[in-house]
C-alpha positions as CSV (number, residue, x, y, z in Angstrom):
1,X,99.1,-21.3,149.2
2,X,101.9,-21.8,151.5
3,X,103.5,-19.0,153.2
4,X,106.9,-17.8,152.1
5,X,109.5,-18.6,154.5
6,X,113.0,-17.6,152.9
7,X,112.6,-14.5,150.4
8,X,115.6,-13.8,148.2
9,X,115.6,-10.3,146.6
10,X,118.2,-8.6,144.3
11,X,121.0,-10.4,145.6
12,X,124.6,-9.8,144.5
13,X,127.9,-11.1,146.4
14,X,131.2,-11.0,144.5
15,X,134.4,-12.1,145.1
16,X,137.5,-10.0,145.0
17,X,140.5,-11.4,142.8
18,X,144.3,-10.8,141.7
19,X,142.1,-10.7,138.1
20,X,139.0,-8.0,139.0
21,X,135.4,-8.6,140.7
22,X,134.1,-11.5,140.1
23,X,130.1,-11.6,140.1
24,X,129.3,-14.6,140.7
25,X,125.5,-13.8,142.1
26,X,123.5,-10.8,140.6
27,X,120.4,-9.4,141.4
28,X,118.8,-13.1,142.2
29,X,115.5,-12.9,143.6
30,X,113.2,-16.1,144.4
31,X,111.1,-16.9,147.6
32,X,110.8,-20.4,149.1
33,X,107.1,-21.5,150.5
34,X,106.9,-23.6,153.7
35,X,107.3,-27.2,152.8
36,X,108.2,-26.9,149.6
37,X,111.1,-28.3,147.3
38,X,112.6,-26.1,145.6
39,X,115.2,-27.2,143.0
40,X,117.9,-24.8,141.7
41,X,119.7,-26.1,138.6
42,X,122.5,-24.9,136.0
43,X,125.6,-25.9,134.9
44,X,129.2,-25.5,137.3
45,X,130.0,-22.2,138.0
46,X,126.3,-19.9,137.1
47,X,126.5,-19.1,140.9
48,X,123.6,-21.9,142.8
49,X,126.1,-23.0,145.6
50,X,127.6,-19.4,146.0
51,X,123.3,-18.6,146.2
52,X,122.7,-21.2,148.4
53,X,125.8,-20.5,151.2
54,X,124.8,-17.0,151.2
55,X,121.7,-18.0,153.1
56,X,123.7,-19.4,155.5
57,X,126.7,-16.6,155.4
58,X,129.1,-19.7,154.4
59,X,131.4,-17.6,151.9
60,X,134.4,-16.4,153.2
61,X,134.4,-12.8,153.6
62,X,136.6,-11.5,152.4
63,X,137.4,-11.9,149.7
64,X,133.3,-12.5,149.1
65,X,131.4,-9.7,149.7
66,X,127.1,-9.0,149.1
67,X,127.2,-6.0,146.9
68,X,123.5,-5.2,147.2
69,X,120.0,-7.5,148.2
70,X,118.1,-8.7,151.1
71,X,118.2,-12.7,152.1
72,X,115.3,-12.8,155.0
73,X,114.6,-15.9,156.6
74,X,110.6,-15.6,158.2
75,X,111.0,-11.7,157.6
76,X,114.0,-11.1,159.5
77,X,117.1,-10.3,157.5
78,X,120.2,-12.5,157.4
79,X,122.5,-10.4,155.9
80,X,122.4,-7.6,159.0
81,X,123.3,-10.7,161.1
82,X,126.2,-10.9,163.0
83,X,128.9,-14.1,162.8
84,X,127.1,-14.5,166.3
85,X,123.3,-14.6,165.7
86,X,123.9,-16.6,162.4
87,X,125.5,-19.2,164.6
88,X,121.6,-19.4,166.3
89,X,120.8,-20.1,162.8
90,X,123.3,-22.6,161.1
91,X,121.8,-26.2,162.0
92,X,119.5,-25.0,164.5
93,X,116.8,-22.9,162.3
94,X,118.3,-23.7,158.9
95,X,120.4,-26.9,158.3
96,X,122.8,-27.7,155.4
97,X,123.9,-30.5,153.1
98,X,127.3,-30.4,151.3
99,X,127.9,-31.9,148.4
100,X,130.7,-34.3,149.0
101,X,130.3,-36.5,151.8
102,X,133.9,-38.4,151.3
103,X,135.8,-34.8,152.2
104,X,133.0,-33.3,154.4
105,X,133.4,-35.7,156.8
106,X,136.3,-35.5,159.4
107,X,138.3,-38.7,159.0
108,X,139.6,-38.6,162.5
109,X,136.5,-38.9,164.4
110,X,134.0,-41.7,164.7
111,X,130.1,-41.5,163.1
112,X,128.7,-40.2,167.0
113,X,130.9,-38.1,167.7
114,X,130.5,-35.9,164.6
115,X,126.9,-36.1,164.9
116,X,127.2,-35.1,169.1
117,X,129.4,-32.4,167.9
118,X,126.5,-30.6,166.9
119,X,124.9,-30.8,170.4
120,X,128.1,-28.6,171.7
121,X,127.2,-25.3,173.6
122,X,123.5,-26.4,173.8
123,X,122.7,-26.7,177.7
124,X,120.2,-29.3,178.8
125,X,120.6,-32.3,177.8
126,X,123.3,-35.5,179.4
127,X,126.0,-37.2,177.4
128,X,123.6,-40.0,177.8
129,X,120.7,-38.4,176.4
130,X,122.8,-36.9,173.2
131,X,123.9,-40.3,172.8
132,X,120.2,-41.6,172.7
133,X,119.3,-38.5,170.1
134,X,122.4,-39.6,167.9
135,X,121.3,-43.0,167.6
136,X,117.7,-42.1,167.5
137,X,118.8,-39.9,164.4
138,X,120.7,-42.6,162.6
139,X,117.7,-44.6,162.7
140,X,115.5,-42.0,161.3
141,X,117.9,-41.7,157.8
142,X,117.9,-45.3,157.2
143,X,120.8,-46.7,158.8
144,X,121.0,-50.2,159.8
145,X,123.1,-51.2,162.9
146,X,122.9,-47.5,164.3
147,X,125.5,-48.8,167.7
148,X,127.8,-50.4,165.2
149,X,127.9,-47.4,162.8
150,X,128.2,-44.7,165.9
151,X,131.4,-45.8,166.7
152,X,132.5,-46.6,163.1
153,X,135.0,-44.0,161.7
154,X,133.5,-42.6,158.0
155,X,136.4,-44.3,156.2
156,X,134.6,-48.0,157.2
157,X,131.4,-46.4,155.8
158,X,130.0,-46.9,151.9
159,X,129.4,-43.6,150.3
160,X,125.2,-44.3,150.9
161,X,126.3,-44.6,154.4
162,X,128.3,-41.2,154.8
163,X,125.4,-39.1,152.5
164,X,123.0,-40.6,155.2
165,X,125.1,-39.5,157.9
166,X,125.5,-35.8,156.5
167,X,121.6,-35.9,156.3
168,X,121.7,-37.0,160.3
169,X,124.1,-34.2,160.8
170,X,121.8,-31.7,159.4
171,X,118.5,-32.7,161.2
172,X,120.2,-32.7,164.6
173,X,119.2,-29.2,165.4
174,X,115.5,-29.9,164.3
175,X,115.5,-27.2,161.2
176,X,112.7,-25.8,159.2
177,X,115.1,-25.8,155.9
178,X,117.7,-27.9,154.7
179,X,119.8,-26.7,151.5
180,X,121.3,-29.9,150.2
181,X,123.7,-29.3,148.0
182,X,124.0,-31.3,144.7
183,X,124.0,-34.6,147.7
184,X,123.9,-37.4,145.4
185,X,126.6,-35.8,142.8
186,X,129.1,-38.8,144.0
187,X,126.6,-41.9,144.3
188,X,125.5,-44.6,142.0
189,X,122.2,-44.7,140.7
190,X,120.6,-46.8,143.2
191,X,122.1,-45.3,146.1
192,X,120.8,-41.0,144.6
193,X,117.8,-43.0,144.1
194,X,117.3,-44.2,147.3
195,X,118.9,-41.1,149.1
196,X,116.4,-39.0,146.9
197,X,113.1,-40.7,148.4
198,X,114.8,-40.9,151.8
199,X,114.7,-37.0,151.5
200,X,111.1,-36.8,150.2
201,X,109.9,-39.1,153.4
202,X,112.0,-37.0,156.0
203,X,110.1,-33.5,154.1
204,X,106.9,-35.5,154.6
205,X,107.0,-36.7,157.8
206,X,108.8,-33.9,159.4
207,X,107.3,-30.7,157.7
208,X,110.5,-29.9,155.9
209,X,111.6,-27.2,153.4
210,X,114.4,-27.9,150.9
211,X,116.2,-25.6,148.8
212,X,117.9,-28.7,146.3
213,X,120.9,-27.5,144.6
214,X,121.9,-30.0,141.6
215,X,123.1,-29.9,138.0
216,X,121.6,-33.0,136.9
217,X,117.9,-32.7,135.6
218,X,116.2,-35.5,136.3
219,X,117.0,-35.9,140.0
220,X,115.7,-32.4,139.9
221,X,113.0,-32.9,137.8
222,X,112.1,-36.4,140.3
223,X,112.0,-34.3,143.7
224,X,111.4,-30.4,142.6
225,X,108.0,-28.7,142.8
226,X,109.4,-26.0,141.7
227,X,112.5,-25.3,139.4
228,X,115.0,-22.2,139.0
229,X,117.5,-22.5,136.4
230,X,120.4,-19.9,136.6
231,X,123.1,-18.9,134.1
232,X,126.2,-17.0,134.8
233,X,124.9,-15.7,138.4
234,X,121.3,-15.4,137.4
235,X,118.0,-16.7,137.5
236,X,117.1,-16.7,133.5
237,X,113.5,-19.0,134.3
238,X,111.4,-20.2,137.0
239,X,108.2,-22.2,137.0
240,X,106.7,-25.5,138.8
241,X,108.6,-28.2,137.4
242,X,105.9,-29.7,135.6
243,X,105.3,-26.2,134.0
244,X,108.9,-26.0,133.3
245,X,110.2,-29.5,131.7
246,X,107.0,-29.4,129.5
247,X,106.7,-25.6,128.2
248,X,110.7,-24.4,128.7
249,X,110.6,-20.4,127.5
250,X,114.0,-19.4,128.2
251,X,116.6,-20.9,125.6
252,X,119.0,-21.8,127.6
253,X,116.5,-24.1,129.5
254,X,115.5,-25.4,126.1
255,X,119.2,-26.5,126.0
256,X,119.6,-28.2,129.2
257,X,116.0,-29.7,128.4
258,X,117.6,-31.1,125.1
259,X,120.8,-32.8,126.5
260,X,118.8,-35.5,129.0
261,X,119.6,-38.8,128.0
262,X,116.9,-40.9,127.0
263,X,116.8,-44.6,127.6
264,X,114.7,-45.7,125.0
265,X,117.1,-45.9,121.7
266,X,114.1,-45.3,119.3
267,X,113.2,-42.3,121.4
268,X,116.9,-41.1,121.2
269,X,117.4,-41.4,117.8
270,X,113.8,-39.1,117.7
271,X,114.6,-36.5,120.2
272,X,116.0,-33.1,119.0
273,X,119.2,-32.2,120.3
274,X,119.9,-28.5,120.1
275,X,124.0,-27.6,120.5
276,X,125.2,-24.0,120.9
277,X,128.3,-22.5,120.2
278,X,131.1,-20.5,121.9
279,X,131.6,-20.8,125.9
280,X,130.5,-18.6,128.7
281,X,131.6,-15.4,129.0
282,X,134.0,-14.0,131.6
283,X,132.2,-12.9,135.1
284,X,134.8,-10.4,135.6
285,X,132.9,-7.0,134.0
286,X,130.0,-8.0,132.2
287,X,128.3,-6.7,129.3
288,X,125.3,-5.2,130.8
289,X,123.0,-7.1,128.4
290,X,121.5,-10.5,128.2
291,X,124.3,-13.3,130.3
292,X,123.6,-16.1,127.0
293,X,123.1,-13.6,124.0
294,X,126.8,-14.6,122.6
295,X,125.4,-18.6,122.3
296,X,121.8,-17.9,121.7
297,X,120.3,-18.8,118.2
298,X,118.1,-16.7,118.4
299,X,120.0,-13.8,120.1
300,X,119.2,-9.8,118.4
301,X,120.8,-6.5,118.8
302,X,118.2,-6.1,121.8
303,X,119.6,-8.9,123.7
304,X,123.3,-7.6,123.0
305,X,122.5,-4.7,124.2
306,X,120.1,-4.7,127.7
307,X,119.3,-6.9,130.3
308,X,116.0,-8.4,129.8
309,X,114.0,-8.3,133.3
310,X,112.4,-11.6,135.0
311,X,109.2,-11.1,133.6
312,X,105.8,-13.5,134.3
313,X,105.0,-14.7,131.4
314,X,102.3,-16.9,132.8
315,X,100.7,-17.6,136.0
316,X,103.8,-18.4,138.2
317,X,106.0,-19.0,135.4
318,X,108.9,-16.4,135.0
319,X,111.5,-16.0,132.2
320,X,114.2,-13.5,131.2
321,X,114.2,-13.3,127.7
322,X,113.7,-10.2,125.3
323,X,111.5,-13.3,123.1
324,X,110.7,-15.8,124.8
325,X,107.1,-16.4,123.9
326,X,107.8,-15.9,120.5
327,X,106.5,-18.1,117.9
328,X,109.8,-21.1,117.0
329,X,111.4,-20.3,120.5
């Protein structure tokens, strides 16, 4: 088995508001193995991006603020880091893919010189040599016409074009993880399918890691070897995806599982959908019990009333759920 090269444990970071604390991560703990993909899923808001720019120390703080946990990066600890060392680690040891390519992307400056932006402060190498490593890593995502496209500003770009950029961006520093964030959100089909195996031959022929932050299953389900779904700031199941999209445990999995369209009409008409009530609580003073008991169906006075721990239910397959393994759940 690989080895473990980002471990997460017990993390919580808030926000401070005009309304109370928010908690939008609490006590999330997961590892990442060395070339792995590791998907996190879950609906807008249960906390993956806040997760995900923790590792990088991307929140603004304040009013964010890690109320308790460890993030450590090949066992040394990010969260004792200062703005200074991190700045060793953003896009050098850990690179990162936002989610909206059409705003992350400064419109005043052309395709190169966003990508040679990257290169500033790093000694050793010409303007013609960063030049040859910025077209070098335009070819490497896919793009046709890298001289054309350098000097192109990202408005004369499609959106395929400006997610394949982002990905250049992110690989300039040579990382050992990239956290793309829910990248194909904004593209057609064709292009989050294209963009999606684009990633899988850049993990493959470059001994990447990804931590793959998206909402939609499938995509996650296509590219994942391994699957956390959060709710409400935590981490309610985790399995390998296989595992996980054929034996879901935790209800609220079961949910999600249940809402994937299904392109064969017969098979539509077949598959069980299974609605919930009510909407998610507030994240401002929790109930310290289960996040989903107020929707579950098959919520008790147990799950109203503690927090079920992430327990291993199986052999790498975790769940937090006072009854999950029960028979009809």
């Amino acid at each position: 088995m690989a080895e473990n090269i980002l471990e997460i444990r017990n993390l919580r970071f808030s926000f401070r508001t005009y309304g109370g604390i928010v908690q939008s991560v609490r006590d999330v703990s997961f590892e990442v193995r060395e070339g792995e993909i590791l998907g996190i899923v879950g609906e807008s808001g249960c906390g993956k991006s806040v997760t995900s720019q923790c590792i990088l120390r991307l929140n603004p703080e304040p009013p964010g603020f890690f109320a308790g946990g460890s993030i450590k990066y090949r066992g040394e600890e990010i969260t004792a880091k200062s703005d200074r060392e991190m700045r060793k680690i953003r896009g050098v040891e850990i690179g990162f893919i936002f989610q909206d390519p059409m705003t992350s992307l400064n419109p005043t400056m052309t395709v190169g010189k966003q990508i040679e932006e990257v290169f500033v402060g790093r000694g050793g190498l010409s303007r013609r040599e960063v030049k040859k490593r910025a077209l070098e890593i335009l070819r490497l995502v896919g793009i046709n016409e890298p001289e054309r496209r350098y000097k192109q500003y990202p408005h004369e770009l499609s959106g395929g074009m400006k997610q394949r950029v982002m990905i250049a961006i992110a690989l300039v520093g040579k990382p050992s993880i990239i956290i793309a964030d829910e990248p194909t959100t904004s593209l057609d089909v064709t292009i989050e399918a294209q963009i999606l195996d684009l990633l899988k031959g850049l993990r493959d022929a470059m001994g990447l890691t990804y931590l793959f932050i998206a909402h939609d299953l499938s995509v996650v389900k296509y590219i994942s070897d391994r699957v956390i779904v959060m709710y409400l700031g935590t981490v309610v199941e985790f399995s390998d995806t296989e595992e996980l999209y054929t034996n879901p445990l935790h209800p609220y999995t079961q949910v999600l599982l249940s809402s994937i369209p299904v392109a064969d009409p017969r098979q539509a008409r077949e598959k069980k959908r299974i609605m919930i009530q009510g909407e998610i609580p507030s994240p401002i003073n929790p109930k310290d019990c289960c996040r989903f008991a107020e929707r579950c169906p098959y919520a008790t006075d147990a799950c109203k009333s503690s927090l079920p721990p992430l327990r291993e239910l199986k052999p790498g397959h975790f769940v937090a759920c006072h009854r999950a393994g029960e028979a009809g759940i």
